[in-house]
Phi, psi and omega in degrees: 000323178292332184292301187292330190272331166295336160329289193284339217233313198295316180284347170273140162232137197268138189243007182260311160292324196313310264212079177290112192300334191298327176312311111157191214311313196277353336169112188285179209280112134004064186315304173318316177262009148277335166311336181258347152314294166324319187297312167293306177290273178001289206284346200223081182264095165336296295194307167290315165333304205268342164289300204278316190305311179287311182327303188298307173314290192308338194295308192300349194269283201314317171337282167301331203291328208272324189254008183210125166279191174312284165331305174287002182260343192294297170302263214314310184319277202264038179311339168296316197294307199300359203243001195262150182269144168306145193273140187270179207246000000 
């Protein structure tokens, strides 16, 4: 429990707080939390996250692409449909 509460206290940043409001709108930037914004994007690059995501998709799409035609997915897909009788004419 102490490790996730430490966790949670090193990654929060009160964004409510960044901004001292009492100053009013022109008011400088809360430093200790934007240092800790900062602190947080540095540690959590997003941006990498979201390229190995499109990478793995693609591996799995060549993946399907190379062992399964149109067809055999067609047939899996709509194995339910295939099961249903044509209503007759």
């Amino acid at each position: 429990m102490s490790v996730i509460a430490e966790r949670i206290d090193t990654n929060s940043i009160g964004l409510a707080d960044l901004f001292q409001h009492d100053r009013g709108i022109d008011s400088p930037v809360n430093t200790e939390q934007m240092q800790r914004l900062n602190d947080f994007l540095a540690r959590n690059d997003l941006r990498h996250h979201l390229i190995e995501a499109k990478e793995n998709l693609q591996k799995i799409k060549t993946f399907i692409e190379t062992n399964f035609s149109v067809v055999e997915l067609m047939i899996d897909v709509g194995s339910e449909q295939l099961k249903k009788k044509s209503p007759s004419l």
